[in-house]
PQR file of N, CA, C, O and H, with PARSE charges and radii, in Angstrom:
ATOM      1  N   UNK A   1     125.303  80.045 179.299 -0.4000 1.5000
ATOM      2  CA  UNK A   1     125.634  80.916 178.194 -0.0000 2.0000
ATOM      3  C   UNK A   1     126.305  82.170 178.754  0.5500 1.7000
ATOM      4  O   UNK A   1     126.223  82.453 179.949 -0.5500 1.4000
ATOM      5  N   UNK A   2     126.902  82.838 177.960 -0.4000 1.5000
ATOM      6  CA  UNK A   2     127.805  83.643 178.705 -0.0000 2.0000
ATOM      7  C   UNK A   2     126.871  85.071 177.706  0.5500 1.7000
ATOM      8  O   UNK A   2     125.845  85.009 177.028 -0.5500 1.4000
ATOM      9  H   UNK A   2     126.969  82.609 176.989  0.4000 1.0000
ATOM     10  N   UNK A   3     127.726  86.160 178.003 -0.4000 1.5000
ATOM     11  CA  UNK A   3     126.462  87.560 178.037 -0.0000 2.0000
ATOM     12  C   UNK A   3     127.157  87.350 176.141  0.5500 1.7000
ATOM     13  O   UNK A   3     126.279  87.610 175.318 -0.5500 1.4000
ATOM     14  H   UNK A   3     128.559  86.210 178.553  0.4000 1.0000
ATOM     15  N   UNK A   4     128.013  87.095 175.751 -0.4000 1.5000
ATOM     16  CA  UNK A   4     127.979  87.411 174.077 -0.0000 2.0000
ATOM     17  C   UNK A   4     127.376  86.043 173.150  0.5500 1.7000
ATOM     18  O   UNK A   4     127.279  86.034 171.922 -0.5500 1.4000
ATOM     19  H   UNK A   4     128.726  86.883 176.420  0.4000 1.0000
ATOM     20  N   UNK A   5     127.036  85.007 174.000 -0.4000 1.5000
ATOM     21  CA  UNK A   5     126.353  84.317 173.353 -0.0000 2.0000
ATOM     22  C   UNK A   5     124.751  84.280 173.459  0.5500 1.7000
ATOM     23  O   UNK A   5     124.012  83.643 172.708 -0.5500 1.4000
ATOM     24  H   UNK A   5     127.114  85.015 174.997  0.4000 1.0000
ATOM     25  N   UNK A   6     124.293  85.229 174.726 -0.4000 1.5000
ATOM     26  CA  UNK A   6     122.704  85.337 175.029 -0.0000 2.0000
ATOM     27  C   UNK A   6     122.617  86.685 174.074  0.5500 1.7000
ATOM     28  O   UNK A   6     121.474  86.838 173.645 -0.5500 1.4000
ATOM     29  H   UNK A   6     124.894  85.746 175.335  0.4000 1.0000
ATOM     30  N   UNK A   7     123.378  87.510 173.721 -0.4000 1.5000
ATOM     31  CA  UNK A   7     123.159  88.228 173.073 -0.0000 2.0000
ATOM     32  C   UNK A   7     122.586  88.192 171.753  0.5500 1.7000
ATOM     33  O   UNK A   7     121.650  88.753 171.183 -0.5500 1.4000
ATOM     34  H   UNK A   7     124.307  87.386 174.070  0.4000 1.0000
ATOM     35  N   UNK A   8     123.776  87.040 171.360 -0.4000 1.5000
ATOM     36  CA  UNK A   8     123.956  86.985 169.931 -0.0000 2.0000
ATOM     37  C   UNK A   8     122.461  86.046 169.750  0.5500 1.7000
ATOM     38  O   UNK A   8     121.915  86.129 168.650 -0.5500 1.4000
ATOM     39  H   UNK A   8     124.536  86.584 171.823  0.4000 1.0000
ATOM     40  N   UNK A   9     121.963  85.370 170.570 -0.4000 1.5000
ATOM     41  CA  UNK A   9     120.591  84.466 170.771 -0.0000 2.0000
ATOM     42  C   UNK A   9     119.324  85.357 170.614  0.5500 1.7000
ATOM     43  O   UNK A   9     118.389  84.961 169.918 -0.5500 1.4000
ATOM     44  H   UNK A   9     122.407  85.303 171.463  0.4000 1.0000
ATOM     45  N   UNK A  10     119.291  86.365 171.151 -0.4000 1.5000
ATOM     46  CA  UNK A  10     118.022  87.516 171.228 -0.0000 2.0000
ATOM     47  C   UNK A  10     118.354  88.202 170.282  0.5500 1.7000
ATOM     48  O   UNK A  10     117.554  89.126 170.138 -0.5500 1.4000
ATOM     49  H   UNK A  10     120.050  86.687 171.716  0.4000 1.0000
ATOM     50  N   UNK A  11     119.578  88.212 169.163 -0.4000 1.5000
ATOM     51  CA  UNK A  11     119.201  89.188 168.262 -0.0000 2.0000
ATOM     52  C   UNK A  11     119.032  88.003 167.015  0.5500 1.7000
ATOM     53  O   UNK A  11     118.687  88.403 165.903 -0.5500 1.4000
ATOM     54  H   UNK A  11     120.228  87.461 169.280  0.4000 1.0000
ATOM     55  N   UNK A  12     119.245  86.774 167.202 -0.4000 1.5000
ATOM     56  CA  UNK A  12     118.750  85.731 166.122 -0.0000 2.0000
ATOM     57  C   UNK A  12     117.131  85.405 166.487  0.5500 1.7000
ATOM     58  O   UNK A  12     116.228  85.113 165.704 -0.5500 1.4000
ATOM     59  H   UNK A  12     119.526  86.450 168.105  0.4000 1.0000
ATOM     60  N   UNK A  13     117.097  85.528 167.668 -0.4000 1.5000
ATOM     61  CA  UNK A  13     115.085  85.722 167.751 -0.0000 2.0000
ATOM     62  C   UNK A  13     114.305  86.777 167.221  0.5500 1.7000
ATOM     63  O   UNK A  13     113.226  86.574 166.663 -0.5500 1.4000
ATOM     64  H   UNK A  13     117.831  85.765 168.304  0.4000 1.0000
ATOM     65  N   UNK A  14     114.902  88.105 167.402 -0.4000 1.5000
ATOM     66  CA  UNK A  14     114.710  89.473 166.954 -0.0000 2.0000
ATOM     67  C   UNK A  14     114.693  89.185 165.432  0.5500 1.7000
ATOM     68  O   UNK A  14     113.619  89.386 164.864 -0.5500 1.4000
ATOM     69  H   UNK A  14     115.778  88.270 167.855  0.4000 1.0000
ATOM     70  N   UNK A  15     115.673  88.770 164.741 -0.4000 1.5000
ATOM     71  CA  UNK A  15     115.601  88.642 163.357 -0.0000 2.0000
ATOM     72  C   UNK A  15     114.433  87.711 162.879  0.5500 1.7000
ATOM     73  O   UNK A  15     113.719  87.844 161.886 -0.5500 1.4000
ATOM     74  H   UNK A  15     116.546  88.608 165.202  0.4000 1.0000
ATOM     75  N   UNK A  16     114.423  86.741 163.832 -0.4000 1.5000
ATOM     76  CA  UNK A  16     113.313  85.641 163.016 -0.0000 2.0000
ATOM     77  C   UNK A  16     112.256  86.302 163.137  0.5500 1.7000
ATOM     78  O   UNK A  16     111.748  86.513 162.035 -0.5500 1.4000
ATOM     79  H   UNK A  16     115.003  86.633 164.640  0.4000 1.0000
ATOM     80  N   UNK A  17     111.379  86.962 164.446 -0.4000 1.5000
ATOM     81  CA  UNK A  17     110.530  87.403 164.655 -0.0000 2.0000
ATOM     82  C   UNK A  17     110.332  88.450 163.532  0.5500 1.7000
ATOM     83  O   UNK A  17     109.358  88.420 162.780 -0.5500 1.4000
ATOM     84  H   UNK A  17     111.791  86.790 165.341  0.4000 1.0000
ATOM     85  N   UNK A  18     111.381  89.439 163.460 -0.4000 1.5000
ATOM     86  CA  UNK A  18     110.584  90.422 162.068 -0.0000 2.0000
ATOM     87  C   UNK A  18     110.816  89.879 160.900  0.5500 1.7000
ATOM     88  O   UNK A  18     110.354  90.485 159.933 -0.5500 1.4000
ATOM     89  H   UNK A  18     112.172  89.463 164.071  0.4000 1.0000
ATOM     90  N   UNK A  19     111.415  88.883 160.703 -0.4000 1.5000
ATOM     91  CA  UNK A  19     111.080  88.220 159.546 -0.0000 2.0000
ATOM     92  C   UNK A  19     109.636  87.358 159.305  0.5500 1.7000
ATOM     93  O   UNK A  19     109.182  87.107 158.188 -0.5500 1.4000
ATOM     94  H   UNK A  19     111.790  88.392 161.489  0.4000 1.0000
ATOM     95  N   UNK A  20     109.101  87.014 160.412 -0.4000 1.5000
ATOM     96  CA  UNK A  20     107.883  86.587 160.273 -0.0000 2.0000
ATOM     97  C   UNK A  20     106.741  87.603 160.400  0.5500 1.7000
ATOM     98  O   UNK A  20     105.629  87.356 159.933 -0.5500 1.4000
ATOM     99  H   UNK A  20     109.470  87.218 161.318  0.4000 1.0000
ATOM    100  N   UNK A  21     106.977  88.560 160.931 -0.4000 1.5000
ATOM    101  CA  UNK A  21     105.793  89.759 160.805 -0.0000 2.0000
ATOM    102  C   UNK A  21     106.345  90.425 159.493  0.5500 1.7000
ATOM    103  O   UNK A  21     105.564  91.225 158.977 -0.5500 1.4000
ATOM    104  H   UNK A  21     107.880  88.761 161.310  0.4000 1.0000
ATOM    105  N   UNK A  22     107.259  90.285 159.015 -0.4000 1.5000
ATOM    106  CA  UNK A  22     107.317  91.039 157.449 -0.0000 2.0000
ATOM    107  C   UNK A  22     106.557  90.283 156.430  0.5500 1.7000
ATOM    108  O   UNK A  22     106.005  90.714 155.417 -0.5500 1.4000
ATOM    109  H   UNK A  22     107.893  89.636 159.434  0.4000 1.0000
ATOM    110  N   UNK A  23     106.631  89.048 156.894 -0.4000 1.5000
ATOM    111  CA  UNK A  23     106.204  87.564 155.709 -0.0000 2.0000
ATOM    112  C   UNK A  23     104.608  87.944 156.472  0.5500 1.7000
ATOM    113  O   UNK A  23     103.948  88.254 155.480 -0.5500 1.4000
ATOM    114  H   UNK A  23     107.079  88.698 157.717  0.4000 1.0000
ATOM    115  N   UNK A  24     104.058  88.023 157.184 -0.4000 1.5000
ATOM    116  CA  UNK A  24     102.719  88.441 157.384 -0.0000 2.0000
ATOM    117  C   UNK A  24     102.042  89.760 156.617  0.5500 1.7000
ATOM    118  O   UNK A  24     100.944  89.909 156.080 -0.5500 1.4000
ATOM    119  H   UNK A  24     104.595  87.771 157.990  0.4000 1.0000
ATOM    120  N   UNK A  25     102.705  90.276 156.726 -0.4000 1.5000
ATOM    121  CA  UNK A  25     102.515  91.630 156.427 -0.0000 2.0000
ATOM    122  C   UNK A  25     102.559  91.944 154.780  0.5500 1.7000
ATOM    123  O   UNK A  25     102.013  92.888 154.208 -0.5500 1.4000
ATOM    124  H   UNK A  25     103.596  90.155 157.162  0.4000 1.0000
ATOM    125  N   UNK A  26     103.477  90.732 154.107 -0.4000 1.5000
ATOM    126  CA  UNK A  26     103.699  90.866 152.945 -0.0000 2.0000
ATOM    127  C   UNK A  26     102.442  89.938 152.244  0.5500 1.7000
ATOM    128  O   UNK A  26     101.816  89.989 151.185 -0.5500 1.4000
ATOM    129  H   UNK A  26     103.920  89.965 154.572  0.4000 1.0000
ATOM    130  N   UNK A  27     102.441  89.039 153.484 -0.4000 1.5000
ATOM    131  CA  UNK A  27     100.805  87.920 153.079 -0.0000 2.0000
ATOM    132  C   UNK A  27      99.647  88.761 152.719  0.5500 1.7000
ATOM    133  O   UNK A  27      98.947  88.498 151.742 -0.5500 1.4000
ATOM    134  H   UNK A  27     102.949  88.997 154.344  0.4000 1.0000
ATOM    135  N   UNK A  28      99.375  90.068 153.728 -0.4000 1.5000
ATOM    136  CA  UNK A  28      98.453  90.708 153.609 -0.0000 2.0000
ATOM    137  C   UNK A  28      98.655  91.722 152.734  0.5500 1.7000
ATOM    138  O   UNK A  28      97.480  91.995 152.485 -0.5500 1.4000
ATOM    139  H   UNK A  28      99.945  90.282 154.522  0.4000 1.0000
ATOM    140  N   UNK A  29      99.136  92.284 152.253 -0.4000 1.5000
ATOM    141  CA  UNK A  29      99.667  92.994 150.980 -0.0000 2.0000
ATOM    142  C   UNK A  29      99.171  92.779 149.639  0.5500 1.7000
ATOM    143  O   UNK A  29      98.767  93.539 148.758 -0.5500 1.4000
ATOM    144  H   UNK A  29     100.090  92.063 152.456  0.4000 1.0000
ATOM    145  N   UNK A  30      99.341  91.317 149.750 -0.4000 1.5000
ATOM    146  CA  UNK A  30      99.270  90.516 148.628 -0.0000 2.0000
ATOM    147  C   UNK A  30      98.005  90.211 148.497  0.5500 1.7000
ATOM    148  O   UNK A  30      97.537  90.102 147.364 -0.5500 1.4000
ATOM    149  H   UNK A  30      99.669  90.700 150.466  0.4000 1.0000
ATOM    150  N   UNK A  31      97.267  90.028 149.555 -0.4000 1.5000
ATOM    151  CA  UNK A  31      95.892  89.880 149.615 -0.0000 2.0000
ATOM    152  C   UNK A  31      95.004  91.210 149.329  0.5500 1.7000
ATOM    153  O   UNK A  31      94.018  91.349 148.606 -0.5500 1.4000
ATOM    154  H   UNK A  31      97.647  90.116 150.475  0.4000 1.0000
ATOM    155  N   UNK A  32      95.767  92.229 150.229 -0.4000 1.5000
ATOM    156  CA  UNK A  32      94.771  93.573 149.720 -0.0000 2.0000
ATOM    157  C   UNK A  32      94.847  94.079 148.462  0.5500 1.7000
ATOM    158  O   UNK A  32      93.855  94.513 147.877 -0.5500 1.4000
ATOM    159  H   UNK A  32      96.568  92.116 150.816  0.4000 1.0000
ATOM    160  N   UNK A  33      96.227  94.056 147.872 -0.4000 1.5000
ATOM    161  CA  UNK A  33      96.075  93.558 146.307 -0.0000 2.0000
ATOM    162  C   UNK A  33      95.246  93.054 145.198  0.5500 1.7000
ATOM    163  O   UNK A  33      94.791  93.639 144.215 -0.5500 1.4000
ATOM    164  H   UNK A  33      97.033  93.704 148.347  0.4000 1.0000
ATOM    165  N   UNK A  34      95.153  91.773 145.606 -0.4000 1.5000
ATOM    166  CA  UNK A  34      94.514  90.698 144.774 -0.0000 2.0000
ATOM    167  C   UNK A  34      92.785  91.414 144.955  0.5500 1.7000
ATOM    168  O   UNK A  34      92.103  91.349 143.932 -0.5500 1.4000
ATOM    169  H   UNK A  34      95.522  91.297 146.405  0.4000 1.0000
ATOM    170  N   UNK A  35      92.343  91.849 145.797 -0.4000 1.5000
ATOM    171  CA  UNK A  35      91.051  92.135 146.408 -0.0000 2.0000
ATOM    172  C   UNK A  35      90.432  93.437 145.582  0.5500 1.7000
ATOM    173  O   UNK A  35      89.373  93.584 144.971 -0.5500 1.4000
ATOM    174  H   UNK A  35      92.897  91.902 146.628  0.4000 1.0000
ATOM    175  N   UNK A  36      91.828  94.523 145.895 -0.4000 1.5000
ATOM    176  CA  UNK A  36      91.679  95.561 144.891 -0.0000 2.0000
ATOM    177  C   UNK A  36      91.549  95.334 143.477  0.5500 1.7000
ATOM    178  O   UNK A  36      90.735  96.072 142.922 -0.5500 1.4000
ATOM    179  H   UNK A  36      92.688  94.403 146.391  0.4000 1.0000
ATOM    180  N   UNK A  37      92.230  94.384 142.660 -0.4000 1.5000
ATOM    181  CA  UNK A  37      92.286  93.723 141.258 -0.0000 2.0000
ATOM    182  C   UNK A  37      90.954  93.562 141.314  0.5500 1.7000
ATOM    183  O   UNK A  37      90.230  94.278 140.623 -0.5500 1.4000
ATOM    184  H   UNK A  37      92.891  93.784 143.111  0.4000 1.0000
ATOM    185  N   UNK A  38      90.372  92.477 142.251 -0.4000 1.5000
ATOM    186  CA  UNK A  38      88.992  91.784 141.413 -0.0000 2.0000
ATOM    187  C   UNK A  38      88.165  93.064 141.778  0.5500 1.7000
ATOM    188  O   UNK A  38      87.929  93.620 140.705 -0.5500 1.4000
ATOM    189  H   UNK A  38      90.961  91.895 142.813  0.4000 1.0000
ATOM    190  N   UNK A  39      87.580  93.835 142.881 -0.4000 1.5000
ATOM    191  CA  UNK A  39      87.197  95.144 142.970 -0.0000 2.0000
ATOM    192  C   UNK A  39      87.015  95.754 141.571  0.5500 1.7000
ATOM    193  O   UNK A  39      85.970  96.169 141.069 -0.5500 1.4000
ATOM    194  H   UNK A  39      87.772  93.384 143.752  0.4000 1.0000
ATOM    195  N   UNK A  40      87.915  95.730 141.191 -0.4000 1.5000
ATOM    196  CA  UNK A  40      88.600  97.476 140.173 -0.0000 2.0000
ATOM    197  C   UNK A  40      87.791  95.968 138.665  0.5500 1.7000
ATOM    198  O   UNK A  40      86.732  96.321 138.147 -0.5500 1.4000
ATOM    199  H   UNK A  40      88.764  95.393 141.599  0.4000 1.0000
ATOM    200  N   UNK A  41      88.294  94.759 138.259 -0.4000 1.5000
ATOM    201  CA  UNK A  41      87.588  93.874 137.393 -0.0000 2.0000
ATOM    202  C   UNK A  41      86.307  94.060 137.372  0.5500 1.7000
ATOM    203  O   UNK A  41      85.688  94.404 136.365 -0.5500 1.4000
ATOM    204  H   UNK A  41      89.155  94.472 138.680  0.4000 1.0000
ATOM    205  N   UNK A  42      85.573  93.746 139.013 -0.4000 1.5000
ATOM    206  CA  UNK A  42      84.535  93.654 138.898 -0.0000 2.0000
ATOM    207  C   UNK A  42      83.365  95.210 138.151  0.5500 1.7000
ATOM    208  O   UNK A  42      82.476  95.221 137.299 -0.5500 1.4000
ATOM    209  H   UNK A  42      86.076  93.466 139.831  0.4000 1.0000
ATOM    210  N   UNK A  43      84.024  96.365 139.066 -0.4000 1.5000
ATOM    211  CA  UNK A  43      83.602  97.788 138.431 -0.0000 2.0000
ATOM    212  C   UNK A  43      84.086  97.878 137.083  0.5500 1.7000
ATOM    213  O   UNK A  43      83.470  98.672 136.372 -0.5500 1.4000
ATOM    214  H   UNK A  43      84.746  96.356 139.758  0.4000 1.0000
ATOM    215  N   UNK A  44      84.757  97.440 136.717 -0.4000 1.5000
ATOM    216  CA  UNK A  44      85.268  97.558 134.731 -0.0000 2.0000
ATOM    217  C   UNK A  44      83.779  97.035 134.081  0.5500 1.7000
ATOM    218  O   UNK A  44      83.126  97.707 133.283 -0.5500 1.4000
ATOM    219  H   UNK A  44      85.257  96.795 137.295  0.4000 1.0000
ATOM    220  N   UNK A  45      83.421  95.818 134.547 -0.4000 1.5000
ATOM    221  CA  UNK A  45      82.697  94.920 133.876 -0.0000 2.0000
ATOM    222  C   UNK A  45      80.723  95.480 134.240  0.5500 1.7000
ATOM    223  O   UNK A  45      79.720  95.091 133.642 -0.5500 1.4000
ATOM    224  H   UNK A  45      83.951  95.272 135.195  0.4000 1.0000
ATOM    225  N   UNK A  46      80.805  96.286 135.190 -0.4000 1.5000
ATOM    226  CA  UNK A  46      79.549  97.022 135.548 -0.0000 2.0000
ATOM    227  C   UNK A  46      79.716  98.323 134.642  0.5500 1.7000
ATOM    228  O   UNK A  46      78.625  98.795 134.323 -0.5500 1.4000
ATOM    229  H   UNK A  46      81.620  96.602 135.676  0.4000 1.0000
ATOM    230  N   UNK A  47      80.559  98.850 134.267 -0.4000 1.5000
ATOM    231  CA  UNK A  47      80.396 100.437 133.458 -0.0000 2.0000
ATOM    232  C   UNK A  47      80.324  99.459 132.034  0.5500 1.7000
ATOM    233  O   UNK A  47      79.481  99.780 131.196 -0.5500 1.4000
ATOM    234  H   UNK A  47      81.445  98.466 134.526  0.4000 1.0000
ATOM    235  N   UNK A  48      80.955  98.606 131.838 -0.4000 1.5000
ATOM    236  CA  UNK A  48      81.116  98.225 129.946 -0.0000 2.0000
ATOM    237  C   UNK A  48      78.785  97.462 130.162  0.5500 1.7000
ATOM    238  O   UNK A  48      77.871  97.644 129.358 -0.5500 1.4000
ATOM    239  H   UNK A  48      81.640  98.345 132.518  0.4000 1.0000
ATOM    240  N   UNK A  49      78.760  96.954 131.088 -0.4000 1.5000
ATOM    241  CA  UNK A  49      77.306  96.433 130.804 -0.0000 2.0000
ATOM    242  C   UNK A  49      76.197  97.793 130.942  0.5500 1.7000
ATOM    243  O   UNK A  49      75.145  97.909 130.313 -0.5500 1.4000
ATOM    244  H   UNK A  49      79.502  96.806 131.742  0.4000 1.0000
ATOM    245  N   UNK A  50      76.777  98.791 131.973 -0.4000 1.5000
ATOM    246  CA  UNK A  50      76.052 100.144 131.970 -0.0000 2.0000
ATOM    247  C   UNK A  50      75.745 101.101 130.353  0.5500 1.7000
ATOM    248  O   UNK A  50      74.793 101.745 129.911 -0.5500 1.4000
ATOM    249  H   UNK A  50      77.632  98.696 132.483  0.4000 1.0000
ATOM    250  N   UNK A  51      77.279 100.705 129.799 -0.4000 1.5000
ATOM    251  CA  UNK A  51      77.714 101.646 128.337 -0.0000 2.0000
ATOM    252  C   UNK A  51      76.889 100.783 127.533  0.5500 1.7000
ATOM    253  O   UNK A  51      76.305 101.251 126.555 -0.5500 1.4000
ATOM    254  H   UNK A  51      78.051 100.181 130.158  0.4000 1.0000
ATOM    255  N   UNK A  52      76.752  99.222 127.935 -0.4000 1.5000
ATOM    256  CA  UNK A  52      76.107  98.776 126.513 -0.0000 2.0000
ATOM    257  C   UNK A  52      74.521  98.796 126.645  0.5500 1.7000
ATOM    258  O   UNK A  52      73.826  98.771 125.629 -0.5500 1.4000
ATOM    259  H   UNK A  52      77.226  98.841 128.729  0.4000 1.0000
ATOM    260  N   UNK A  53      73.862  98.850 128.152 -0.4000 1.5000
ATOM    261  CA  UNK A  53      72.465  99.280 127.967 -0.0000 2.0000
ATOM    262  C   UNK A  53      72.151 100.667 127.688  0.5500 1.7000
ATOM    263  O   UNK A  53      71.039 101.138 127.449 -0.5500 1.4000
ATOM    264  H   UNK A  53      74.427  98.870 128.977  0.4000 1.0000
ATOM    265  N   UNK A  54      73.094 101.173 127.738 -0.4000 1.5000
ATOM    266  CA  UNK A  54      73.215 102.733 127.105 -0.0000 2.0000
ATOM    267  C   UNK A  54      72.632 103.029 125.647  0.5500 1.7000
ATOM    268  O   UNK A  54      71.642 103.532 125.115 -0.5500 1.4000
ATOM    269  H   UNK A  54      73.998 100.790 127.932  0.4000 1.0000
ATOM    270  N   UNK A  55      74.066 102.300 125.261 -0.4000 1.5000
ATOM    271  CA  UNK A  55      74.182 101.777 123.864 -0.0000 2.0000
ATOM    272  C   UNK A  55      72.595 101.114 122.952  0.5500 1.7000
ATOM    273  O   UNK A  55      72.214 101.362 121.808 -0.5500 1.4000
ATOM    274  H   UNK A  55      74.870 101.891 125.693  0.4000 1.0000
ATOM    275  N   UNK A  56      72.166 100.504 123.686 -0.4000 1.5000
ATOM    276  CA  UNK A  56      71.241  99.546 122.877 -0.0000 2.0000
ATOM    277  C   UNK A  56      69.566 100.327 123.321  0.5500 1.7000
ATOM    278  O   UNK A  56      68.520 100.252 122.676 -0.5500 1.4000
ATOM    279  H   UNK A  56      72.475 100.303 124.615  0.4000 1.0000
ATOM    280  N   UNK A  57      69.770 100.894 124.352 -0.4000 1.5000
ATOM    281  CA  UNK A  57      68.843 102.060 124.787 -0.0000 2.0000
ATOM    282  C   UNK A  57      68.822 103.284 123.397  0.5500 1.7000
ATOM    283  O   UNK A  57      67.693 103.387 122.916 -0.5500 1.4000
ATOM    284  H   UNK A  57      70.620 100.955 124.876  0.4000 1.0000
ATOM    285  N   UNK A  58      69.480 103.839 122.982 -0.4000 1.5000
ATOM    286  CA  UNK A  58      70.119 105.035 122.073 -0.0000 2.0000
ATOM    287  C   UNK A  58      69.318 104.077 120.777  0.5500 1.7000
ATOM    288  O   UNK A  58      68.221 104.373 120.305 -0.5500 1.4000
ATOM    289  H   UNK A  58      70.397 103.756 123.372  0.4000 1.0000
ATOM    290  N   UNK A  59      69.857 103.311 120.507 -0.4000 1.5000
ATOM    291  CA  UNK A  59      69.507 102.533 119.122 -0.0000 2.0000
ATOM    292  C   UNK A  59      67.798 102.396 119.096  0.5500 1.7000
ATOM    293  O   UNK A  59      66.891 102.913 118.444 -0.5500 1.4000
ATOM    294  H   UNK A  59      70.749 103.070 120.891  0.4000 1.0000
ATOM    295  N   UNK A  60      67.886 101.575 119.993 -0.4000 1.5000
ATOM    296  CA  UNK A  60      65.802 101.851 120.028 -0.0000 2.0000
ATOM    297  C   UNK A  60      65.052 102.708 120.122  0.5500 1.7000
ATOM    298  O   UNK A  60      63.914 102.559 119.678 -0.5500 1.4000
ATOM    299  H   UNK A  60      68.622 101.155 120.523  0.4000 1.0000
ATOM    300  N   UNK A  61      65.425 103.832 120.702 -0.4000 1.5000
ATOM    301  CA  UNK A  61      64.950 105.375 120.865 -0.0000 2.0000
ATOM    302  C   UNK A  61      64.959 105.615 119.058  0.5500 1.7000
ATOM    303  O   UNK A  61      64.021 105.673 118.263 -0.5500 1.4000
ATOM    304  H   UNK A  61      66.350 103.953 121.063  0.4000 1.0000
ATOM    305  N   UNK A  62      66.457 105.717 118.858 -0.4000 1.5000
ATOM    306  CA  UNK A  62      66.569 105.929 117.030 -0.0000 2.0000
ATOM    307  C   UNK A  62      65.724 104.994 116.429  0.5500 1.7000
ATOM    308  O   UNK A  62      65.091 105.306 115.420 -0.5500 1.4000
ATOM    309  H   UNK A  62      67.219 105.670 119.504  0.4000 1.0000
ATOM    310  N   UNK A  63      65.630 103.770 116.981 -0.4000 1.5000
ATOM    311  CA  UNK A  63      64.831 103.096 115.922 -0.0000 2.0000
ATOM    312  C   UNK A  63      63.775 103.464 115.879  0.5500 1.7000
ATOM    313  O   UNK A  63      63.367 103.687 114.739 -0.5500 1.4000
ATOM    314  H   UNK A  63      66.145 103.517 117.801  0.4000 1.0000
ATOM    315  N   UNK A  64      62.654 103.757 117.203 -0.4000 1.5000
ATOM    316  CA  UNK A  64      61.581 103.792 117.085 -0.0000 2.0000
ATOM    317  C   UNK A  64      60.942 105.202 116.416  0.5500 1.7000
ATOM    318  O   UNK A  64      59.807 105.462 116.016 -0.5500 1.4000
ATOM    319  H   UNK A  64      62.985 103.576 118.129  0.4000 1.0000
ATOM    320  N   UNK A  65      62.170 105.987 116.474 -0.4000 1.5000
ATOM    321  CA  UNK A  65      61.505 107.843 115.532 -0.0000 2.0000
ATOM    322  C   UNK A  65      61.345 107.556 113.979  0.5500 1.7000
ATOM    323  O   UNK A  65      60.863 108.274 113.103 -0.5500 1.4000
ATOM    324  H   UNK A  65      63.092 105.776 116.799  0.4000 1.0000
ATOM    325  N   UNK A  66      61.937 106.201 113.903 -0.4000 1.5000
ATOM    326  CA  UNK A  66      61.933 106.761 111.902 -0.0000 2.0000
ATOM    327  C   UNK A  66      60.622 105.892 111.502  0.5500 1.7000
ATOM    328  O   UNK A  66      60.203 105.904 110.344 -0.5500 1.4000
ATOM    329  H   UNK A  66      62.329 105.618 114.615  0.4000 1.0000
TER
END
């Protein structure tokens, strides 16, 4: 190989290579994502069951004064 074709070889490795740590990187992205979603779902669904023993707490207190 002559020096403009080893060149042109290490910068088509160079490209593949950060194309595969970008596609990694975008894998994990996507994952810390998805993780944060069910996270942030899962805490939605603990304050609405917190608000409704709240809720049904308040009502029996009222019920039981009258």
């Amino acid at each position: 190989m002559d020096q403009s074709q080893n060149a042109s070889h290490e910068a088509g490795q160079a490209k593949c290579q950060a194309q595969e740590k970008a596609s990694g990187l975008m894998e994990k992205a996507g994952n810390t994502a998805q993780s944060a979603k069910e996270s942030c779902q899962e805490t939605t669904q603990q304050v609405k069951d917190k608000a409704q023993e709240a809720a049904d707490a308040a009502k029996s207190a009222v019920g039981a004064n009258k």
